[in-house]
C-alpha positions in Angstrom: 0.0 0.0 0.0 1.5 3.4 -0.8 2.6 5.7 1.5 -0.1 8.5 -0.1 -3.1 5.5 -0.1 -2.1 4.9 4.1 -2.4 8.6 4.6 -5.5 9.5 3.2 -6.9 6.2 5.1 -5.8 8.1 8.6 -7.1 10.9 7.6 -10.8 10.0 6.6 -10.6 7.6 10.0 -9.4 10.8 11.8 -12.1 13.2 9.8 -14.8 10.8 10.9 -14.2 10.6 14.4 -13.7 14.4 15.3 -16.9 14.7 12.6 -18.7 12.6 15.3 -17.7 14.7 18.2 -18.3 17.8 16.7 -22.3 16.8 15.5 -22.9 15.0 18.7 -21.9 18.7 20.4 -24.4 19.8 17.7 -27.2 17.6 17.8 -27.3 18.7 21.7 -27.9 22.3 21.1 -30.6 21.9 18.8 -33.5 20.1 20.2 -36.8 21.8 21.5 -38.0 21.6 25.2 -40.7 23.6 27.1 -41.2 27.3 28.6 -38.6 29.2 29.9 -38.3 31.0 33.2 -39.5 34.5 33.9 -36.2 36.2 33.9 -36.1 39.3 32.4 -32.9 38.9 29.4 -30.6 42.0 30.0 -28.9 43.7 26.9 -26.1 41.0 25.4 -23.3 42.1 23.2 -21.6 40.5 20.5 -19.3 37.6 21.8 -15.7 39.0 20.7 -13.3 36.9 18.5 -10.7 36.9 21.0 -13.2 36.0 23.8 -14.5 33.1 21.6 -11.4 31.8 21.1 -10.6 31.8 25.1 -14.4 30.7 25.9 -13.9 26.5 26.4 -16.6 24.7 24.4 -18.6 21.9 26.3 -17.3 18.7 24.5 -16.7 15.0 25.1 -13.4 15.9 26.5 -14.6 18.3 29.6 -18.2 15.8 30.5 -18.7 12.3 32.0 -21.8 10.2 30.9 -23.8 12.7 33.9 -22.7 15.4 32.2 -23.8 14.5 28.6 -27.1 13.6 30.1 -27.3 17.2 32.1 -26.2 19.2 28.9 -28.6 17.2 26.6 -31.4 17.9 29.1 -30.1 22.1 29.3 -30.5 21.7 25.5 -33.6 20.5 24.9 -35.4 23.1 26.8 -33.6 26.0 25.1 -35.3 26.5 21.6 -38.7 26.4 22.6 -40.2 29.9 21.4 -36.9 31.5 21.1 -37.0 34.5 19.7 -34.5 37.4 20.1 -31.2 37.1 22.2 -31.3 36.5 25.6 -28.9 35.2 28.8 -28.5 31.6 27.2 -28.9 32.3 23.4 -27.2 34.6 21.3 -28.4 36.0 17.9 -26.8 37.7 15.2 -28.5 41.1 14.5 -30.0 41.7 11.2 -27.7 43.6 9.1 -28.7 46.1 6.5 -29.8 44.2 3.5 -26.3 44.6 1.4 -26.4 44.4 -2.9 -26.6 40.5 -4.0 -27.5 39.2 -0.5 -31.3 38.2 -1.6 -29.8 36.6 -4.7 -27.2 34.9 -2.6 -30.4 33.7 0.2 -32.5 32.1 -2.4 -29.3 30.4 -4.0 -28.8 28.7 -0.9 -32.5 27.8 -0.9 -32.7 26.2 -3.9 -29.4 24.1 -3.7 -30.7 23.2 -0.3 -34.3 22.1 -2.4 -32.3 20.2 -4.9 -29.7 18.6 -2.6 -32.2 17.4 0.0 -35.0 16.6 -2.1 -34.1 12.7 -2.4 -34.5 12.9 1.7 -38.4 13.6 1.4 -38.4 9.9 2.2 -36.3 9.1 5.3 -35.6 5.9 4.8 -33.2 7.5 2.2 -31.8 9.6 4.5 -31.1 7.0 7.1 -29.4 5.1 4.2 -27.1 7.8 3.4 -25.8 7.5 6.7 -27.9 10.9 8.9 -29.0 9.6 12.3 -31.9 10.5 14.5 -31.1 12.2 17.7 -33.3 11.0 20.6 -36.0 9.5 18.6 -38.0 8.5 21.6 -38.4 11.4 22.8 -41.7 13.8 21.4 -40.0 16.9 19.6 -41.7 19.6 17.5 -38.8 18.7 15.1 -36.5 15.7 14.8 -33.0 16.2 13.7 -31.3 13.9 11.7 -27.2 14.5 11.8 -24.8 13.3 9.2 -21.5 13.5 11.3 -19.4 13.4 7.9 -21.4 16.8 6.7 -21.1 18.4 10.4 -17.1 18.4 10.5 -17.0 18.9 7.0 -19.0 22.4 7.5 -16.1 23.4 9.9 -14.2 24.1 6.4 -16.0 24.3 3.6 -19.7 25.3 2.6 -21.9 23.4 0.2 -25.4 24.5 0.6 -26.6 21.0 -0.7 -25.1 19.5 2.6 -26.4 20.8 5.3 -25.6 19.2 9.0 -28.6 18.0 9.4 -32.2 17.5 8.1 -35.1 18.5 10.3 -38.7 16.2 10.4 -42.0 16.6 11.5 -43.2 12.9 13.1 -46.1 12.0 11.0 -48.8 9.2 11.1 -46.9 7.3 8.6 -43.6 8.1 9.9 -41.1 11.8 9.1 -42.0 14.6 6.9 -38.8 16.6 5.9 -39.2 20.5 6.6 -35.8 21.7 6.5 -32.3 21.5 7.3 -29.5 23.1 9.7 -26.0 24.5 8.9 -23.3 24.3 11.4 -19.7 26.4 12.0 -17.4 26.6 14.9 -18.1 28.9 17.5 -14.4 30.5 16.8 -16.1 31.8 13.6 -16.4 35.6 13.0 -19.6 37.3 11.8 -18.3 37.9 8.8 -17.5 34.2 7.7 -21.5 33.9 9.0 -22.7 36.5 7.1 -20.2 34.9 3.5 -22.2 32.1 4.2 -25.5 33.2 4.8 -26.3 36.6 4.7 -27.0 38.5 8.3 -29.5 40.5 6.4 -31.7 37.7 6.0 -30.7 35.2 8.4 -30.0 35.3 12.4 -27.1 32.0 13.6 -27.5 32.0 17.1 -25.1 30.6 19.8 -26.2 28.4 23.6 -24.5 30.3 26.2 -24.2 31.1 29.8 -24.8 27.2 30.6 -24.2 26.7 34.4 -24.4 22.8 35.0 -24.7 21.7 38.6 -22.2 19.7 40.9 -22.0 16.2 39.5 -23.5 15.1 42.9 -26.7 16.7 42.5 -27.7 16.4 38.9 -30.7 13.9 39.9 -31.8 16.3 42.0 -30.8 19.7 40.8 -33.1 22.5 40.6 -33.2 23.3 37.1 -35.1 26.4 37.3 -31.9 27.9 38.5 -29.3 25.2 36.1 -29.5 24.8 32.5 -29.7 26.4 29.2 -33.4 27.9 30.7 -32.5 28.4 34.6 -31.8 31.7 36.5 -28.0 31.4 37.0 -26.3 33.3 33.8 -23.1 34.6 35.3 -20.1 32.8 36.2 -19.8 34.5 39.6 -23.6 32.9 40.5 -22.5 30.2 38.9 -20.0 29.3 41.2 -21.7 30.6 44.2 -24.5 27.5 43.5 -21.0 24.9 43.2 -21.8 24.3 39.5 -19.5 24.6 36.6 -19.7 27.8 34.5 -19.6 27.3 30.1 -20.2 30.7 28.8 -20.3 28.9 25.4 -21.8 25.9 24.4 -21.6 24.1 20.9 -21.2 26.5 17.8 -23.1 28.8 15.3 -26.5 27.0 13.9 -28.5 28.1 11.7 -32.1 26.9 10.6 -33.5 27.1 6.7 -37.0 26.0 5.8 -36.2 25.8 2.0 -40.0 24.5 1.3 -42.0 28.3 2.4 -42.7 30.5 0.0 -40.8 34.1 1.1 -37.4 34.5 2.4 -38.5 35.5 5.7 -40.3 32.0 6.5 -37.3 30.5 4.6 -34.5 31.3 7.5 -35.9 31.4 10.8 -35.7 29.9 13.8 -39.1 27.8 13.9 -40.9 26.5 11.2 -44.2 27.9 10.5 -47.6 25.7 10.4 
């Protein structure tokens, strides 16, 4: 075997386990769950570059099993009727729409359309290697990951391949709605917005996650832990003995490539 054949062998091996970590971090921030607390969201800025890049991600490497199990319970209460920024979820503002950008927007949508549209059966999908995250469990939307897609998006951007695909359960069994891109939370606006225009679509970012002591995660009160409890500073954070992430995951962004106007086309919900 040559010496160029055994190299690209490590590195597809290599590609497709970190793809696998970085969807699973994914797939965990993008599940629905229920109301959120009445705490009133104070004004958030922009996470800086340089604070990004010194913010630790919450990845297989920093959780136990508990862990996993407390961040993927955080996450699926987190996108129930979001809408606007707040102390666990930031949102890229709308931009000013620039010259080209709605061009650019329904370009994506419709090599989204034609790159998905084999996946309007899931069986197809399943085939093609995507995998359900928590199908037990009732969600307004059911994502279905490719991991080889998800650490592909970390470098490269091909609208037909999104991260994942998101279903509506059905009678019958998944009706495909739309899809979700992915980038790593190091990424600037600006790579966002080359992507998919800020003018006509908000990524958003999980942060201010405050996990409580290993110990207690059973019996932790979640209305003050979590991706929808109280605690949203580091200092209360540690004053409750949890563990302070003040990111979580990286940039998603939703795309309904089946509505009929660009606003119902990138939101965060799909529309009934």
């Amino acid at each position: 075997m040559s010496a160029r054949k055994t190299a690209l062998q490590f590195l597809t091996k290599l590609g497709i386990f970190l793809g696998t970590l970085f969807a699973v971090t994914v797939l965990l921030a993008a599940i629905p769950g229920h109301h959120p607390p009445s705490v009133a969201p104070p004004a958030q800025q922009e996470p800086s570059s340089s604070a990004r890049q010194a913010m630790p991600d919450m990845d297989h490497g920093q959780m136990d099993m508990s862990d996993e199990k407390a961040s993927e319970h955080a996450a699926m209460e987190d996108m129930a009727d979001m809408h606007g920024s707040n102390p666990h979820m930031y949102m890229t503002e709308k931009r000013a729409i620039a010259p080209g950008d709605v061009q650019r927007a329904e370009e994506v949508a419709k090599e989204l359309r034609a790159g998905i549209a084999k996946y309007r059966d899931y069986h197809s999908a399943l085939n093609d290697g995507y995998k359900i995250f928590l199908p037990n469990i009732p969600q307004p939307e059911y994502h279905f990951t490719n991991y080889k897609n998800g650490f592909l998006e970390a470098f490269r951007f091909d609208p037909s391949e999104p991260t994942s695909l998101l279903y509506r359960k059905t009678a019958s069994g998944y009706e495909l709605v739309g899809a979700m891109y992915t980038m790593p939370k190091r990424a600037t606006e600006q790579q966002l917005d080359e992507r998919v225009p800020l003018s006509i679509a908000q990524w958003h970012l999980h942060t201010n996650l405050c996990l409580p002591p290993r110990s207690e995660l059973r019996s932790a009160d979640w209305t003050q832990f979590g991706l929808r409890g109280s605690i949203v500073t580091e200092e209360a954070c540690a004053a409750a003995g949890g563990r302070f992430h003040p990111i979580v995951f990286g940039w998603m962004v939703h795309v309904y490539p089946y509505e009929d106007s660009l606003d119902k086309i990138f939101t965060m919900h799909h529309h009934d």
